[in-house]
TORDO-833797 format. One line per 10 residues: number of its first residue (from 1); their letters; for each residue y, z, x negated of N, C-alpha, C, O, CB. Coordinates in Angstrom, 2 decimals. Glycine has a CB too. Layout:
BEGIN
NUM> A> Y/Z/X/Y/Z/X/Y/Z/X/Y/Z/X/Y/Z/X  ...
***
This chain:
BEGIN
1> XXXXXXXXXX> -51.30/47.01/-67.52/-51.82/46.52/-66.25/-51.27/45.13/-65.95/-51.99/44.24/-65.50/-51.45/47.48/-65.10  -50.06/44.98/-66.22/-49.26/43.64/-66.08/-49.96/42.25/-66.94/-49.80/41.07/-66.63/-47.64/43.98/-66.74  -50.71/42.73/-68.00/-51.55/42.13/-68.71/-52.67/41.61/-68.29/-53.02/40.44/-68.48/-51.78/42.74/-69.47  -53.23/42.40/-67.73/-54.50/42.27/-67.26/-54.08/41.35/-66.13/-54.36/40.18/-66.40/-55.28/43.64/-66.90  -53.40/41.55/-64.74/-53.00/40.84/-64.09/-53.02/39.92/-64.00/-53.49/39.28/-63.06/-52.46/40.90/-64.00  -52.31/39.38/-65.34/-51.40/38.02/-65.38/-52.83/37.49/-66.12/-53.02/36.37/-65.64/-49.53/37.95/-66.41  -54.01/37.83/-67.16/-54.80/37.37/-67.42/-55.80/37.14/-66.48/-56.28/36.02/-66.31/-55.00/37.81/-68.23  -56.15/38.12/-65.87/-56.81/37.10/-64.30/-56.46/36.37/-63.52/-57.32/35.73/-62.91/-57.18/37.54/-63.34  -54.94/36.14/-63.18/-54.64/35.09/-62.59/-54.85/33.99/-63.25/-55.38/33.00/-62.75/-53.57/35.13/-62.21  -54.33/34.09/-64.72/-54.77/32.80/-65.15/-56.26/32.19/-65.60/-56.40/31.04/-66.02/-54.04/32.65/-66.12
11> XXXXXXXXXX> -57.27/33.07/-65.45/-58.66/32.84/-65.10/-59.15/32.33/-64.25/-60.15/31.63/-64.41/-59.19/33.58/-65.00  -58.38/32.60/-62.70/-58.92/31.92/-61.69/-58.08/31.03/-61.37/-58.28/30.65/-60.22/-59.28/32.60/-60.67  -56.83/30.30/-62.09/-56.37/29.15/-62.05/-56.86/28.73/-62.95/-56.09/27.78/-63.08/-55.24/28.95/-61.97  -57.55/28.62/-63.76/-58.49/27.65/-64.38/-59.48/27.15/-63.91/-59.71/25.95/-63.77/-58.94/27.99/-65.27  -60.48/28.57/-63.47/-61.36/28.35/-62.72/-61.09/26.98/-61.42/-61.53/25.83/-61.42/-61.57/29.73/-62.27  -60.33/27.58/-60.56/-59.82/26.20/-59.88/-59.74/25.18/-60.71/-60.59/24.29/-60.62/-58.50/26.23/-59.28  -58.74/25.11/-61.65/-58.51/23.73/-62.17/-60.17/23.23/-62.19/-60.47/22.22/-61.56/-57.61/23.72/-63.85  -61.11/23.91/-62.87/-62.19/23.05/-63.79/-63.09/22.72/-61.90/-63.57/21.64/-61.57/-63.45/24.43/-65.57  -63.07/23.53/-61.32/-63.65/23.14/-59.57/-63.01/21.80/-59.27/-63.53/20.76/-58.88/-63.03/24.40/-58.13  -61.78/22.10/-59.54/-60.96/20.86/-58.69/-61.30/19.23/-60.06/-61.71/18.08/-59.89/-58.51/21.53/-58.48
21> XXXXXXXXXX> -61.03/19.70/-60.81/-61.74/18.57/-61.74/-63.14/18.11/-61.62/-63.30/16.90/-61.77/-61.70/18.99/-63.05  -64.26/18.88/-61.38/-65.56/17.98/-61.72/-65.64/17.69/-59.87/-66.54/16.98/-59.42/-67.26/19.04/-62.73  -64.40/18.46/-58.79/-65.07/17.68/-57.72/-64.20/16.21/-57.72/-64.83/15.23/-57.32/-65.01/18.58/-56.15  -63.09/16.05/-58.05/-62.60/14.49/-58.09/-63.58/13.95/-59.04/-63.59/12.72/-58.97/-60.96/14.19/-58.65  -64.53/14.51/-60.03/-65.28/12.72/-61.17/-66.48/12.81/-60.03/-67.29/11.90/-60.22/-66.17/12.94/-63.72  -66.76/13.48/-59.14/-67.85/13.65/-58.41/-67.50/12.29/-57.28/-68.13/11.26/-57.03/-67.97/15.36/-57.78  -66.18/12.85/-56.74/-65.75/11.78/-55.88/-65.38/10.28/-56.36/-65.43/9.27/-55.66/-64.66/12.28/-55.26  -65.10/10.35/-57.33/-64.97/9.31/-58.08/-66.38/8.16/-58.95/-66.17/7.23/-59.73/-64.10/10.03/-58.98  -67.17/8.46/-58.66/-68.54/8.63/-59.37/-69.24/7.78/-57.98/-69.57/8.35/-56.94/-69.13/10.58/-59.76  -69.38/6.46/-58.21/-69.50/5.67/-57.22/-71.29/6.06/-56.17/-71.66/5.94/-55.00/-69.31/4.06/-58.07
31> XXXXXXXXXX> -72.01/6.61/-57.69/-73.42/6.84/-57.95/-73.28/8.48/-56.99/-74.33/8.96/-56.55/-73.93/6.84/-59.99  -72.25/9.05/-56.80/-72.69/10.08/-55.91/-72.11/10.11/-54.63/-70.93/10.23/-54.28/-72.50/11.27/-56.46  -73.68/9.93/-53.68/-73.50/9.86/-52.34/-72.93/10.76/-52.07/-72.97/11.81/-52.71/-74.41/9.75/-51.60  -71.90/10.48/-50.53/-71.62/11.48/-49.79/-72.77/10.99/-48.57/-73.08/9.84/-48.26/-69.92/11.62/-49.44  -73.22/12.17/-48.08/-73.85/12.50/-46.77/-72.61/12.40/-45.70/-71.54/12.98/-45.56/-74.59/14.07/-46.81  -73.28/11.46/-45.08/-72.24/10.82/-43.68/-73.20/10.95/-41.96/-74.18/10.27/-41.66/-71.88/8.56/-44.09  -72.46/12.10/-41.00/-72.87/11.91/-40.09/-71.49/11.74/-38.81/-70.28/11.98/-38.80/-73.90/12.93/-40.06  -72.62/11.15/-37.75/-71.69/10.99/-36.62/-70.89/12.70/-36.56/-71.38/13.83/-36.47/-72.72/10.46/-35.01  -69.48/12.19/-36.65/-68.44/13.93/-36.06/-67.67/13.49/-35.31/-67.61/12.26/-35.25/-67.35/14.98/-37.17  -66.81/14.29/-34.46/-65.90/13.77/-33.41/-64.83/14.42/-34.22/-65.03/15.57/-34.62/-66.12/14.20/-31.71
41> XXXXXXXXXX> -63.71/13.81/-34.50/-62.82/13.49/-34.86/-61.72/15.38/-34.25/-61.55/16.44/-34.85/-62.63/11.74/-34.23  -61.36/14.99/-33.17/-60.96/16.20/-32.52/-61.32/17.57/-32.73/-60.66/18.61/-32.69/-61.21/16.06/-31.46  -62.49/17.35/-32.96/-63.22/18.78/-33.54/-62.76/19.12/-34.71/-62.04/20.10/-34.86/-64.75/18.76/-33.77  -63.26/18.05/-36.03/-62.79/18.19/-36.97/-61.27/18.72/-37.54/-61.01/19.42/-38.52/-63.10/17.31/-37.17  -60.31/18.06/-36.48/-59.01/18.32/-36.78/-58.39/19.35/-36.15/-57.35/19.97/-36.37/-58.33/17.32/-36.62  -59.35/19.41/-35.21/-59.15/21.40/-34.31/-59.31/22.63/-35.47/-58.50/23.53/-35.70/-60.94/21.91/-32.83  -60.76/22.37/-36.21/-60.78/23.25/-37.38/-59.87/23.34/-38.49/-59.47/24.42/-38.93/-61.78/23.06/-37.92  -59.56/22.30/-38.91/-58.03/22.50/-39.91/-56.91/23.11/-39.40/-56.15/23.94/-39.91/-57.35/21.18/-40.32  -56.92/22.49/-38.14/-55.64/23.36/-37.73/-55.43/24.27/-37.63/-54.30/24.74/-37.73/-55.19/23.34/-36.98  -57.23/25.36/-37.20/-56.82/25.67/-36.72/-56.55/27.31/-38.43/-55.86/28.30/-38.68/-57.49/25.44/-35.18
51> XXXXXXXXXX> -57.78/26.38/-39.10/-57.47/27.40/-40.90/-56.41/27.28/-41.06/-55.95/28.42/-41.01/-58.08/26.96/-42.49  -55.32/26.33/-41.29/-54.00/26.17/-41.56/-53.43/27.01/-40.67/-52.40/27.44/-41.18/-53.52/24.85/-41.50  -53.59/27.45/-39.61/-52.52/28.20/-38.84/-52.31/29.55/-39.25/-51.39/30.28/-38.88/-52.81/28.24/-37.41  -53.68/29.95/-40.39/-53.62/31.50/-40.66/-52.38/31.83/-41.79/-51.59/32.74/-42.05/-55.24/32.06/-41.32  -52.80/30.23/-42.35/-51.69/30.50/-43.86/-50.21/30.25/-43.31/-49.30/30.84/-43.89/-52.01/29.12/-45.40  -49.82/29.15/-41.89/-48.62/29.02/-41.86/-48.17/30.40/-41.13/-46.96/30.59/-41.19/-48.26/27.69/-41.23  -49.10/31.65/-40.28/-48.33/32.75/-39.59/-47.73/33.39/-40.87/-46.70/34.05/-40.68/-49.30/33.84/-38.61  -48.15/33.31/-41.98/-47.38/34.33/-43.49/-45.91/33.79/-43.12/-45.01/34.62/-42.96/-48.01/33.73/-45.66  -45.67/32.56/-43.01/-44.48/31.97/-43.03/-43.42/31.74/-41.91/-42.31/31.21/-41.90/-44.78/30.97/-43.43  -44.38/32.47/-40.78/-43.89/32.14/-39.33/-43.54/30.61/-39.07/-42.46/30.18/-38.67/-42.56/33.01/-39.00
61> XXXXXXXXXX> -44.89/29.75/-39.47/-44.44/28.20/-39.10/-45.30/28.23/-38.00/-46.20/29.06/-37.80/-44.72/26.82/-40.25  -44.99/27.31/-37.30/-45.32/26.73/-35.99/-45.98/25.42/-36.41/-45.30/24.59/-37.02/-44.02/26.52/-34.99  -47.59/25.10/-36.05/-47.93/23.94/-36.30/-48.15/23.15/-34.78/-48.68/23.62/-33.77/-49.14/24.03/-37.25  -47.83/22.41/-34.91/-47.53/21.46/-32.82/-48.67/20.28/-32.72/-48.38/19.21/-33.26/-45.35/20.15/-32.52  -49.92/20.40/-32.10/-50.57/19.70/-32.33/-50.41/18.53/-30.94/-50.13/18.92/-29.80/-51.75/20.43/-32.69  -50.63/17.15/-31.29/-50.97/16.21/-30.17/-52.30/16.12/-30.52/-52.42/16.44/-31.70/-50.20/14.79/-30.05  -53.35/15.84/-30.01/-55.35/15.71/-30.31/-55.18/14.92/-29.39/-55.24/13.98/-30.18/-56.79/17.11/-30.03  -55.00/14.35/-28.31/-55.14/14.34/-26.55/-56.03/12.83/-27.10/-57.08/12.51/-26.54/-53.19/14.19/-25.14  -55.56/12.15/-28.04/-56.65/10.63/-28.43/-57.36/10.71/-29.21/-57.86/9.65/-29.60/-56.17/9.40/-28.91  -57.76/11.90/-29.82/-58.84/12.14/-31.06/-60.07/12.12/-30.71/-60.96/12.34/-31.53/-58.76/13.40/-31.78
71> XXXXXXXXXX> -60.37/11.80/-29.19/-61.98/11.84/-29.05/-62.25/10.87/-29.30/-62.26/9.94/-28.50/-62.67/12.12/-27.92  -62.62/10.77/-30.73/-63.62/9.18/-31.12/-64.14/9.56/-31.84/-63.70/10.41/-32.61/-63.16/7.77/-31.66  -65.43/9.03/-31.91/-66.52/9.22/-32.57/-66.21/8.71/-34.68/-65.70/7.59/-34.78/-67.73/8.14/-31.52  -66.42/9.27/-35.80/-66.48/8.64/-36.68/-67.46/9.27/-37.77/-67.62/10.49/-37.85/-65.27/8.41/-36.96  -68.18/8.24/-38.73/-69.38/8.77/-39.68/-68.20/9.02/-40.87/-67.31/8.28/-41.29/-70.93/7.45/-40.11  -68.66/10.54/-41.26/-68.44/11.27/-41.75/-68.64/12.27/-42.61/-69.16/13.13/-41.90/-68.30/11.32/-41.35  -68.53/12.82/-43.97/-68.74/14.01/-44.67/-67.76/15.07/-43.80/-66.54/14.93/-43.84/-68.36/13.82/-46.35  -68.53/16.38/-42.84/-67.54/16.87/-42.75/-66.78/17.66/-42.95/-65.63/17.75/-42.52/-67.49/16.87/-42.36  -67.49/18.48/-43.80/-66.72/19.32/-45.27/-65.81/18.68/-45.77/-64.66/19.10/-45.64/-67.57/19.59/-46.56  -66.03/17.62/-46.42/-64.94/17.08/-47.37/-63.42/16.44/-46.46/-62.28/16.70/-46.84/-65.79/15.70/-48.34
81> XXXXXXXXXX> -63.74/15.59/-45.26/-63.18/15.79/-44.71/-61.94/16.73/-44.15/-60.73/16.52/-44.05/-63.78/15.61/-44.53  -62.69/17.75/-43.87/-61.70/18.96/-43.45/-60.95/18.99/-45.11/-59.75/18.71/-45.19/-62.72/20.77/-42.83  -61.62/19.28/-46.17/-61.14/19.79/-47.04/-59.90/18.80/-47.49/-58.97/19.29/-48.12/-62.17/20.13/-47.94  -59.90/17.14/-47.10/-58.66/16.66/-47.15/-57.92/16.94/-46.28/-56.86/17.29/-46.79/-58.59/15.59/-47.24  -57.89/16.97/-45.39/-57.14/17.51/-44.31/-56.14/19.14/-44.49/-55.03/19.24/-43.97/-58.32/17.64/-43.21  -56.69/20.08/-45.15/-56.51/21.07/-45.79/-55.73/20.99/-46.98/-54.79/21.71/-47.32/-57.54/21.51/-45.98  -56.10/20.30/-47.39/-55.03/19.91/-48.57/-53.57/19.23/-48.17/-52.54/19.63/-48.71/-55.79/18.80/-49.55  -53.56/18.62/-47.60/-52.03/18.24/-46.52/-51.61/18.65/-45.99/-50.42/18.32/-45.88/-51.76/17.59/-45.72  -52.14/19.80/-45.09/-51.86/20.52/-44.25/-51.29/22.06/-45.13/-50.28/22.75/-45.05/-53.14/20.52/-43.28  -52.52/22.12/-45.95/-51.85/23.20/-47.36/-50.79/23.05/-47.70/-50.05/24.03/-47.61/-52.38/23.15/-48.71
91> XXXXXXXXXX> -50.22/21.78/-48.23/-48.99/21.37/-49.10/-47.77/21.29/-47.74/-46.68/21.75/-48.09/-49.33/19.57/-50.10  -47.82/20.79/-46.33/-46.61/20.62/-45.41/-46.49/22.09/-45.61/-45.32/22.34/-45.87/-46.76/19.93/-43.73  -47.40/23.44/-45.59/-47.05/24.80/-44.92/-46.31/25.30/-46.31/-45.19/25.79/-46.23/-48.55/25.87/-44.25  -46.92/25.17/-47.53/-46.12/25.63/-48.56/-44.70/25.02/-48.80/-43.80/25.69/-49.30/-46.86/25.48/-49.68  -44.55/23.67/-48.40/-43.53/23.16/-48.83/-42.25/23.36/-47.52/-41.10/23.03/-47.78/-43.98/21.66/-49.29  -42.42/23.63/-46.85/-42.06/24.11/-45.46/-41.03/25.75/-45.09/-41.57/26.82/-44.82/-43.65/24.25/-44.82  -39.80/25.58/-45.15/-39.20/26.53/-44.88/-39.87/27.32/-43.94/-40.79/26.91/-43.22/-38.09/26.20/-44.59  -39.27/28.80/-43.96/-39.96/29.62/-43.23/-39.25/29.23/-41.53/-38.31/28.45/-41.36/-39.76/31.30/-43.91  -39.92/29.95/-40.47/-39.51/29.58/-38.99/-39.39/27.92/-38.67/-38.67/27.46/-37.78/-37.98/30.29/-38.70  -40.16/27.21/-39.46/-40.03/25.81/-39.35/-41.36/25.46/-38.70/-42.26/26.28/-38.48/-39.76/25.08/-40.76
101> XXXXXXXXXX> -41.41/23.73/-38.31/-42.93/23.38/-37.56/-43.40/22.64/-38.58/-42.75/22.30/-39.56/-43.01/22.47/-36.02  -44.49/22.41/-38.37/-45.83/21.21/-38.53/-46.58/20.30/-37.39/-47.61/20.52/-36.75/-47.06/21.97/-39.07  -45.87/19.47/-37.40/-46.41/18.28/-36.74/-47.48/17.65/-36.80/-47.60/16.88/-37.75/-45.86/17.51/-36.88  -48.48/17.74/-35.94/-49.85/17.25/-36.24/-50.26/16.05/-34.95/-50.74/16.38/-33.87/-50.98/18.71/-36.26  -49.92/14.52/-35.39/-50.36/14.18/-34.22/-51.20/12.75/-34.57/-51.09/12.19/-35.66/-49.10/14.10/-33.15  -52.18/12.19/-33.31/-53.30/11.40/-33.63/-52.87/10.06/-32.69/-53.09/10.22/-31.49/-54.85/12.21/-33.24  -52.47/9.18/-32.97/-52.73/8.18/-31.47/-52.86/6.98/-32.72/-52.34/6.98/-33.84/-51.03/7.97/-29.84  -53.60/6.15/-32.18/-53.58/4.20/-32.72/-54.28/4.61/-33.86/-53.86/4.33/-34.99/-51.76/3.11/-33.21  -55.57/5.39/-33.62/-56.41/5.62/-34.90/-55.88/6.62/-36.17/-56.46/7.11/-37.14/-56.61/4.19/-35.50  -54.51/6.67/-35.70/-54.00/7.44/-36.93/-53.65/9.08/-36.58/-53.31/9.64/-35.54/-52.56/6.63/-37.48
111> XXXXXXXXXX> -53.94/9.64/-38.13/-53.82/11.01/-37.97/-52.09/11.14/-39.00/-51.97/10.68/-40.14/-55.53/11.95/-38.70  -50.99/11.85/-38.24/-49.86/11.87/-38.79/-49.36/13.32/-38.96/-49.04/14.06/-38.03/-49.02/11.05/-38.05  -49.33/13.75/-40.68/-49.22/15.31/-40.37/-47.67/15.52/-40.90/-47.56/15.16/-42.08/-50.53/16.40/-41.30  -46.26/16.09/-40.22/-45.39/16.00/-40.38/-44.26/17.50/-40.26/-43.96/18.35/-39.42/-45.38/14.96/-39.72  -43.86/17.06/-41.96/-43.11/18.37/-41.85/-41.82/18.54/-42.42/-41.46/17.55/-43.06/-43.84/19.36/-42.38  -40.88/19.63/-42.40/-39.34/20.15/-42.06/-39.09/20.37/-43.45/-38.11/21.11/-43.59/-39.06/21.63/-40.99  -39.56/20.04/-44.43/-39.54/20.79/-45.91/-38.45/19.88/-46.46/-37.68/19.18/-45.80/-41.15/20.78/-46.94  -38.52/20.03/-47.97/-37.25/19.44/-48.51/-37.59/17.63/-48.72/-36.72/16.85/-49.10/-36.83/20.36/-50.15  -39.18/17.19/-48.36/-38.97/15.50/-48.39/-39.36/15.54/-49.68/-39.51/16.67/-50.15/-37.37/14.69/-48.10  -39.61/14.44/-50.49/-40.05/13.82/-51.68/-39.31/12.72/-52.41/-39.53/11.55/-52.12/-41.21/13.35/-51.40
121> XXXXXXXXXX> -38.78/12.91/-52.98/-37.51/11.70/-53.93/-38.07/10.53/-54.25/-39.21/10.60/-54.72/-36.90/12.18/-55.55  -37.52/9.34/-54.10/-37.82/8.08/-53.69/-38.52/8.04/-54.89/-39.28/7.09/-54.72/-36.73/7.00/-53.31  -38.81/8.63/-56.35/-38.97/8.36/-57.84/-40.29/8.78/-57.93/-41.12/8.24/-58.66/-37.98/9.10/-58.88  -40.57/10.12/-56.94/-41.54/10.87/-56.97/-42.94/9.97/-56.40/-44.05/9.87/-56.91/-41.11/12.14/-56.18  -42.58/9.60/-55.59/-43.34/8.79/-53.89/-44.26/8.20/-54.91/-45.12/9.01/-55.22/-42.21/7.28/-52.54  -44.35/7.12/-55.49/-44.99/6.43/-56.20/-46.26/7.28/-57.19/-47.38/6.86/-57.47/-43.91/5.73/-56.89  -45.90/8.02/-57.39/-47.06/9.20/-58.39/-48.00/10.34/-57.32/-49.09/10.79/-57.66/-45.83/10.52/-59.66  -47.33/10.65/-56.03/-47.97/12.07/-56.05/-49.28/12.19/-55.91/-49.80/13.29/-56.12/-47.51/12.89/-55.10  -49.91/11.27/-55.60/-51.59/10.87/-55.60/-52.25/10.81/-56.87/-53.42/10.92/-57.22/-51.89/9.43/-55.02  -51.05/10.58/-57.52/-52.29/11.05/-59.49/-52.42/12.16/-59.71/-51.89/12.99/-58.97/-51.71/10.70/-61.27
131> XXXXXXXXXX> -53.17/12.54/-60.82/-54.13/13.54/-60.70/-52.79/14.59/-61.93/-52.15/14.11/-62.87/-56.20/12.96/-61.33  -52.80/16.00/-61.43/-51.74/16.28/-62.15/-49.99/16.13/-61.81/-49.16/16.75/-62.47/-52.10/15.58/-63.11  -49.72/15.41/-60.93/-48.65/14.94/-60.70/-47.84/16.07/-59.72/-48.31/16.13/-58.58/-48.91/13.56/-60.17  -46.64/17.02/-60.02/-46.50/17.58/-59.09/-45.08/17.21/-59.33/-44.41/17.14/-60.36/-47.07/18.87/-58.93  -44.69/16.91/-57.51/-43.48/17.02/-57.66/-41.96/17.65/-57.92/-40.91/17.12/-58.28/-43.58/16.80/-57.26  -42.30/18.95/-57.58/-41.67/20.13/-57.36/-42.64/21.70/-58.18/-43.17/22.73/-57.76/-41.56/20.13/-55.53  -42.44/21.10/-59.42/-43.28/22.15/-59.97/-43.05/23.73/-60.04/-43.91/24.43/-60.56/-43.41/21.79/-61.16  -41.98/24.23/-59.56/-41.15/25.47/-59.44/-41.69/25.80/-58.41/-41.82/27.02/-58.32/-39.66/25.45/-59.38  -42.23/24.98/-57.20/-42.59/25.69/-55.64/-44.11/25.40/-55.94/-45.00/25.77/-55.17/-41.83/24.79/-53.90  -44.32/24.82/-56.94/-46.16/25.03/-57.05/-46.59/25.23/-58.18/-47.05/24.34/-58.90/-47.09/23.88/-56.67
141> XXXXXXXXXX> -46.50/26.43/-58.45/-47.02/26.72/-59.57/-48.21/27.42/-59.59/-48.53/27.75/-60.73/-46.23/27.28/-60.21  -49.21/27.85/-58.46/-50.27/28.03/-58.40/-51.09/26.80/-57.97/-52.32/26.71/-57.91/-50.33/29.02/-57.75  -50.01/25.71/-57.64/-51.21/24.20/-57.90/-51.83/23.41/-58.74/-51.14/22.92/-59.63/-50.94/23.28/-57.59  -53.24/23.08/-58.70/-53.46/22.25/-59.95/-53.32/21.22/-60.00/-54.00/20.52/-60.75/-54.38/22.23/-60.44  -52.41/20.76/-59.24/-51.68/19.24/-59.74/-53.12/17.91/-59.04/-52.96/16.69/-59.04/-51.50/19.21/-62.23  -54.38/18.65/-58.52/-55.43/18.15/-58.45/-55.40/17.81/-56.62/-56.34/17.16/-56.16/-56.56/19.17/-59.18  -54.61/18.16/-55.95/-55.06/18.79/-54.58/-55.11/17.05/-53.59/-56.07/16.62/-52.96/-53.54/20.30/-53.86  -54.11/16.56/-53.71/-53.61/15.34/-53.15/-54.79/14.27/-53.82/-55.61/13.71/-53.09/-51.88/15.03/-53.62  -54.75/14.10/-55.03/-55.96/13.47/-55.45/-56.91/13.01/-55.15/-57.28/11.84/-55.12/-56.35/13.78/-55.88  -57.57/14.32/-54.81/-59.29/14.73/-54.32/-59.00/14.26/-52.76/-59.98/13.89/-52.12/-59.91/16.86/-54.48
151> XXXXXXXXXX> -57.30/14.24/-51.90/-57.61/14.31/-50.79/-57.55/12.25/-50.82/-57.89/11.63/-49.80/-56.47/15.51/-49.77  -57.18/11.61/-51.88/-56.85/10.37/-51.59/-58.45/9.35/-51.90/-58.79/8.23/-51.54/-55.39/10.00/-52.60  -59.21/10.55/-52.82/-60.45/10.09/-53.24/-61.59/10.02/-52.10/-62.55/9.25/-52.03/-60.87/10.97/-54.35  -61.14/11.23/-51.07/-61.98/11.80/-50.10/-61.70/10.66/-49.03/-62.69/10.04/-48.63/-61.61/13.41/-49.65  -60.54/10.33/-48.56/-60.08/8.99/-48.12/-60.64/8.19/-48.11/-61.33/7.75/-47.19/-59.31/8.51/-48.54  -60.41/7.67/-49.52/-60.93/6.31/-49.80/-62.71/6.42/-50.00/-63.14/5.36/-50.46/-60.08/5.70/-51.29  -63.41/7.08/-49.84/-65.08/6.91/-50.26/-64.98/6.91/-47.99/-65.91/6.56/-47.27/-66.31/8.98/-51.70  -64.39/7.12/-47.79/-64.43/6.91/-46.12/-64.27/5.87/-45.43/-64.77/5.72/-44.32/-63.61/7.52/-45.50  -63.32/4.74/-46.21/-62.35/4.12/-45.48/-61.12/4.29/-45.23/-60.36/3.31/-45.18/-62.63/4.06/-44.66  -60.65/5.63/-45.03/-59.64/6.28/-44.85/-58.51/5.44/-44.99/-58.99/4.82/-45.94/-59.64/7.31/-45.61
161> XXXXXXXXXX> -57.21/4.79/-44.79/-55.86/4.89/-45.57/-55.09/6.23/-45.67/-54.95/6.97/-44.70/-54.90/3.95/-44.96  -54.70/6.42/-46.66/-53.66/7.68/-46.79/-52.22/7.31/-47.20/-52.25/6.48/-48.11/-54.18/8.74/-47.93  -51.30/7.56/-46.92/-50.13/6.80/-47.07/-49.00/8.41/-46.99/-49.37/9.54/-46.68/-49.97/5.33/-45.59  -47.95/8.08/-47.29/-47.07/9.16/-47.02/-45.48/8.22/-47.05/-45.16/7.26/-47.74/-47.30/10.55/-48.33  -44.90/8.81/-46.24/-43.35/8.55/-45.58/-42.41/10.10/-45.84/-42.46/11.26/-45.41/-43.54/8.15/-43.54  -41.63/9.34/-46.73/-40.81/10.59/-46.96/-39.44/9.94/-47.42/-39.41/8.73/-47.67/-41.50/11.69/-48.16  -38.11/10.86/-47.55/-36.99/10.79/-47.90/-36.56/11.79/-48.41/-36.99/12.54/-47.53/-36.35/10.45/-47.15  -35.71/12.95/-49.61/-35.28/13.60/-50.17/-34.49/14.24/-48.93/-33.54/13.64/-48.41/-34.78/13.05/-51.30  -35.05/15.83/-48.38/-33.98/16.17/-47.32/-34.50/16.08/-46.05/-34.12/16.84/-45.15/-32.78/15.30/-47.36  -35.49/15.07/-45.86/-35.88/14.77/-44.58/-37.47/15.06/-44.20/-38.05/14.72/-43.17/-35.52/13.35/-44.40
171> XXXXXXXXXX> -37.95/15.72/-45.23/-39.89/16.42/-44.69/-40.16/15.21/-45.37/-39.36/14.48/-45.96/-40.75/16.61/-42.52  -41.77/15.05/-45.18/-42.42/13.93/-45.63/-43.69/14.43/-44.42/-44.16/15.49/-44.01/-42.77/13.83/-47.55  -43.92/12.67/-44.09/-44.82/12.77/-43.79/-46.33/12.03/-43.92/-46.37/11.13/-44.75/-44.39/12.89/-43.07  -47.38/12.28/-43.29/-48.86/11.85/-44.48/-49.33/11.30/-43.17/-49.20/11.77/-42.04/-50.14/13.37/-45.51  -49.86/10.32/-43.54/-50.49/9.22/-42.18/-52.05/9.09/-42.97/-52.19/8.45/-44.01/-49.40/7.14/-41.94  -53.01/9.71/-42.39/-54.19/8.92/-42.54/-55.09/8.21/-41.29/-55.47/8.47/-40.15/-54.99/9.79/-43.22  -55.16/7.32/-42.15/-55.39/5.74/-41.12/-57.26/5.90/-41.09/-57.94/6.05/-42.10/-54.63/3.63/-42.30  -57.68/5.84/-40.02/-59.18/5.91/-39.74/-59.25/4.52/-38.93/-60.12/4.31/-38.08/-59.74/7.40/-38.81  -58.39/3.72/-39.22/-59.02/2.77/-38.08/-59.77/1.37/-39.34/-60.09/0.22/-39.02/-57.34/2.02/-36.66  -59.85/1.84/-40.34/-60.87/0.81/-41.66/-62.31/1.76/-41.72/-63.35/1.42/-42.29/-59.90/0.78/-43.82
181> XXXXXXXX> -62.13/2.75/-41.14/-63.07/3.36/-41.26/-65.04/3.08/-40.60/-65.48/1.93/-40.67/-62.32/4.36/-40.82  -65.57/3.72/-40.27/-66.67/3.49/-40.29/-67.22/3.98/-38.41/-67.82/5.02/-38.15/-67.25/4.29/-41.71  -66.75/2.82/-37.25/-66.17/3.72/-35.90/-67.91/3.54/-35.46/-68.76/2.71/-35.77/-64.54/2.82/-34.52  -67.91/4.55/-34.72/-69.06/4.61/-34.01/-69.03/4.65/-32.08/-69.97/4.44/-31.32/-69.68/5.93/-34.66  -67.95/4.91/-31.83/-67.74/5.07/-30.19/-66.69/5.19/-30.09/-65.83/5.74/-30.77/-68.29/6.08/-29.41  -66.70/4.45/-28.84/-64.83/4.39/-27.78/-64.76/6.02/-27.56/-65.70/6.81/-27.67/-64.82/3.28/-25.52  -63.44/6.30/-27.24/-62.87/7.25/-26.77/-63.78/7.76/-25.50/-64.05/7.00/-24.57/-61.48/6.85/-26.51  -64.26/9.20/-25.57/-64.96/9.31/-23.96/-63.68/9.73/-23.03/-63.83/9.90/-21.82/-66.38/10.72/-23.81
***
């Protein structure tokens, strides 16, 4: 039985891998449109939060949201979207001691998602956006090394900046910048 097990898990981590691979050459693939409509921003980041909150109760994390400036209008994929958003929000909750928070906050165009985990080594910082690159491969070993990637590809076909601030010890945190982006309306 232990066999079998361990051979389906590693079936559907492939499976992922080969998903998570043809969707970065997809994103990468200048020739394939994304479908972009007007979304409000707040909404969008209400729904991540609020999927992420199911995976951080396993862990008893606390995610702390500020939204209060997210009502702005921006053109958008909003699947893919969320799905970067999910992916950051995925990686603060896994990497994230248990009874710890997640910081989620929006002001000056920027979305800042911030967390209590062990931080990212000054050596690491420079790579974790390539494809494959994990930093801490012992705490992710059900990742395909693909996740950050797809979220920096999803970014950038937006406008997006994605950036991350971290220190070894001190959380890391992920700033994505919407203000290069594509604005459609002031704050109501």
């Amino acid at each position: 039985a232990f066999y079998h097990q361990s051979m389906l898990s590693e079936a559907i981590y492939l499976e992922r891998l080969v998903q998570d691979l043809l969707e970065l050459s997809r994103l990468q693939n200048m020739d394939f449109a994304i479908e972009k409509q007007e979304i409000y921003l707040k909404d969008l980041f209400t729904d991540a939060i609020r999927s992420a909150g199911q995976l951080a109760s396993g862990k008893n994390i606390g995610i702390r949201a500020d939204l209060e400036n997210a009502g702005i209008g921006f053109l958008g994929d909003y699947g893919r979207l969320r799905q970067m958003l999910m992916v950051v929000l995925g990686n603060a909750i896994k990497f994230s001691p248990e009874n710890s928070e997640v910081e989620v906050t929006f002001a000056g165009r920027r979305l800042t998602v911030r967390d209590q985990g062990p931080g990212i080594a000054s050596e690491d910082l420079p790579w974790i956006f390539d494809r494959f690159y994990k930093s801490r491969p012992e705490e992710n070993k059900s990742g395909t090394g693909l996740g950050l990637a797809i979220a920096k590809e999803i970014a950038r076909r937006h406008g997006i900046g994605l950036s991350v601030n971290s220190a070894e010890g001190q959380g890391a945190a992920f700033v994505f910048d919407f203000g290069g982006g594509e604005k459609l309306s002031d704050p109501k």
